[in-house]
C-alpha positions in Angstrom: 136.4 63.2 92.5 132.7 63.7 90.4 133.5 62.9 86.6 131.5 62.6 83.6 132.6 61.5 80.5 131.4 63.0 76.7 127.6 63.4 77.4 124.9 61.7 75.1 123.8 63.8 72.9 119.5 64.1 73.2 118.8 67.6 71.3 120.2 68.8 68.1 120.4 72.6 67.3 120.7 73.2 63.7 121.3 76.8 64.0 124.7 78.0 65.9 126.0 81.4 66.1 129.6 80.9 67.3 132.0 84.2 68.5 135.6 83.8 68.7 135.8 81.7 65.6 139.1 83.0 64.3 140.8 82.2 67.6 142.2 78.2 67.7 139.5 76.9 69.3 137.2 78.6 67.7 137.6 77.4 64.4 137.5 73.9 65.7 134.3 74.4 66.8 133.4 75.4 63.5 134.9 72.9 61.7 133.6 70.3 63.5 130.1 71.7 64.1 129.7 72.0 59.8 130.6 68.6 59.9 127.7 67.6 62.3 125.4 69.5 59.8 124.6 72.6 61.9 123.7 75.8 60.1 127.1 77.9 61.6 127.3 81.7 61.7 130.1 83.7 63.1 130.8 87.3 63.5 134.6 88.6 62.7 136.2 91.6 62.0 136.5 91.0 58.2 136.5 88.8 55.6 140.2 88.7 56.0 140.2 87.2 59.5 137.3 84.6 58.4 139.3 82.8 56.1 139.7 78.8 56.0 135.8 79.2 57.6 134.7 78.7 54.7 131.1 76.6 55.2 130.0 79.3 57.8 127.9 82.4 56.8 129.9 85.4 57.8 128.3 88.9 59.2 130.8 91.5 59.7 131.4 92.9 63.4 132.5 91.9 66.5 131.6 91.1 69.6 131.3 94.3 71.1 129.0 95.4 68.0 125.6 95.1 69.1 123.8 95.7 65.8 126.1 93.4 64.2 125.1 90.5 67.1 121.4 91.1 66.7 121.7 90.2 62.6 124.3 87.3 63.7 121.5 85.6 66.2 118.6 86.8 64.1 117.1 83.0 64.1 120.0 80.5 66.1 118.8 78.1 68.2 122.1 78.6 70.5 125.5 80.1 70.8 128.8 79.3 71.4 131.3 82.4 72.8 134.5 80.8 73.0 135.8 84.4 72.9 140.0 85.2 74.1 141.8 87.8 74.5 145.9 88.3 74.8 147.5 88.2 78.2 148.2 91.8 79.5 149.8 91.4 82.8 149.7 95.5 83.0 146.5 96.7 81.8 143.1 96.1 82.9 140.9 93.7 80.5 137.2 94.2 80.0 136.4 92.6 77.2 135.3 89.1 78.1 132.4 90.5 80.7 131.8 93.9 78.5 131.7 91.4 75.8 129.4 88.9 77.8 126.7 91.8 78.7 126.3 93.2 75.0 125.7 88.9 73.9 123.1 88.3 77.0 121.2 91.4 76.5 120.8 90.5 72.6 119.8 86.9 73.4 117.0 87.7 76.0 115.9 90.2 73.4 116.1 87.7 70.6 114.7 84.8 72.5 117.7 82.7 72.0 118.0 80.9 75.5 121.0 78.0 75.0 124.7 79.3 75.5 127.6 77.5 76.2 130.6 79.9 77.0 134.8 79.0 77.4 136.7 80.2 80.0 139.2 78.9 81.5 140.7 76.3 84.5 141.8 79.2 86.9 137.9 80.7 86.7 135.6 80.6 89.6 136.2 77.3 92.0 138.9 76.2 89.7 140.9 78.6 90.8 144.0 77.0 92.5 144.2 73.6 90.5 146.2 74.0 88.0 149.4 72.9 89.6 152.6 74.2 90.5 153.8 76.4 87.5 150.3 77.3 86.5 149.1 78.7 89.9 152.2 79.8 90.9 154.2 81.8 87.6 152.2 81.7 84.8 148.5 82.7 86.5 150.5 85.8 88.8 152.6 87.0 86.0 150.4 87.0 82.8 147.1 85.9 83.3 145.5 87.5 86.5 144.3 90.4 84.7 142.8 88.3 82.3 141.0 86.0 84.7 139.7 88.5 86.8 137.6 89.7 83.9 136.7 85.8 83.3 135.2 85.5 86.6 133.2 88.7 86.1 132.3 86.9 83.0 130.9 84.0 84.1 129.0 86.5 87.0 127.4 88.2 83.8 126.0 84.2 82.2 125.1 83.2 85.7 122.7 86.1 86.3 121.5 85.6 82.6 118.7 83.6 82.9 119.4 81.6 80.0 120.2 77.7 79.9 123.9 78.6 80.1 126.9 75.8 80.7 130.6 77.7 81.3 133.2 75.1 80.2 136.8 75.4 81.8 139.4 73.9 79.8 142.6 72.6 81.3 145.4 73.6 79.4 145.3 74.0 75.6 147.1 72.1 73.1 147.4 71.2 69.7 147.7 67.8 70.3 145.7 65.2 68.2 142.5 64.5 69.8 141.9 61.5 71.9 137.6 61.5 71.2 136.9 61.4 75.1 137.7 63.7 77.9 136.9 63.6 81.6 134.1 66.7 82.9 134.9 67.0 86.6 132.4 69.2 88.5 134.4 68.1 92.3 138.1 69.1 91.8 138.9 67.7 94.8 142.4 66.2 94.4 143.1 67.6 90.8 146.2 69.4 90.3 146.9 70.1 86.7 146.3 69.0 83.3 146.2 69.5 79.7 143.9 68.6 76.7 143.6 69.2 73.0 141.4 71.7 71.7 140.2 69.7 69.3 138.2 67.7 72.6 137.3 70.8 74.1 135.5 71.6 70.8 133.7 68.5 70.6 132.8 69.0 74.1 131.6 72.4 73.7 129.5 71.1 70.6 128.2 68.3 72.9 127.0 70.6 75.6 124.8 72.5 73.1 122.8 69.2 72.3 122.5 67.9 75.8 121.2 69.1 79.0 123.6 67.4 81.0 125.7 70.3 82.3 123.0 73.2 82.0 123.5 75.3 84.7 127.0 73.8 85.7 130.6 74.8 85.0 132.8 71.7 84.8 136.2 71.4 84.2 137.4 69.5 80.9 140.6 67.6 81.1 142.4 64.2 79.9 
């Protein structure tokens, strides 16, 4: 099995446009990137669904807006999309890869090349290693619809042209974080596994500074 641990951080991007701030992960990375002394922006809904960001500069849209986008990456260095959306085992979701095309477009247009986008373990090759209950009930039942428009996600970054890593979490917690997780790129004999989101956002936050991963999708787990 390929790991890597936490990579060393050679590059620092002072400028971050994060979307999907308001979601759990989300506003780790935000917490945690303010504390590293970036210059964060995020794009929400509303004031209302921005609050406890308080340290980020807030423009009013979402992700789907392209004017809005434009103003929000008007000069970043990078962007994070740790976009979600809710399970919806009976309708068809879009918005991830709809989502996805609007961001790449305003990035090539804007010249912002670094993005480091969340998906999910169950994407692309990961696809069959999350063990028992998660391959078996909960991907079938809830998520399928939702990870179908994942991998048509991570189609849209891979075509981009940009310096693009796609970072699969195992499954999410709230767990304390431990301050080191393992990256595997070979999944060969992995079958499950959690980790806190507060890792994954540190993680995420690495990726932008480092090279290690660019064009790569590995798998974050303890």
């Amino acid at each position: 099995m390929e790991n890597a641990t936490l990579t060393q951080r050679v590059v620092s991007h002072p400028k971050l446009l994060v979307l999907g701030a308001t979601g759990g992960t989300g506003r780790l990375i935000v917490a945690q990137a303010i504390s590293r002394g970036y210059d964060v922006t995020i794009l929400a809904r509303n004031a209302e669904r921005a609050k406890g960001l308080e340290g980020a500069k807030l423009v009013i849209g979402d992700a789907l807006d392209e004017t809005a986008l434009r103003s929000a990456l008007e000069g970043q260095d990078a962007v994070i999309s740790a976009l979600g959306t809710p399970a919806s085992p009976f309708r068809a979701v879009t918005l991830l890869s709809a989502a996805s095309k609007v961001l790449v477009a305003a990035m090539q247009d804007q010249g912002v090349k670094k993005l480091v986008a969340i998906t999910g373990m169950g994407a692309g090759k990961s696809r069959g290693h999350g063990g028992f209950v998660f391959d078996r009930l909960i991907m079938p039942l809830l998520l399928r619809k939702v990870y179908a428009d994942k991998n048509r996600q991570e189609d849209v970054i891979r075509a981009s042209g940009l310096d693009w890593v796609i970072v699969r979490p195992s499954v999410l917690n709230d767990k304390p974080s431990r301050g080191s997780v393992r990256a595997l790129l070979d999944l060969e004999g992995f079958n499950g596994g959690t980790i806190a989101r507060a890792d994954v956002a540190d993680f995420v936050l690495d990726q932008v500074e480092s090279d290690a991963f660019k064009g790569k999708a590995p798998l974050v787990t303890w």
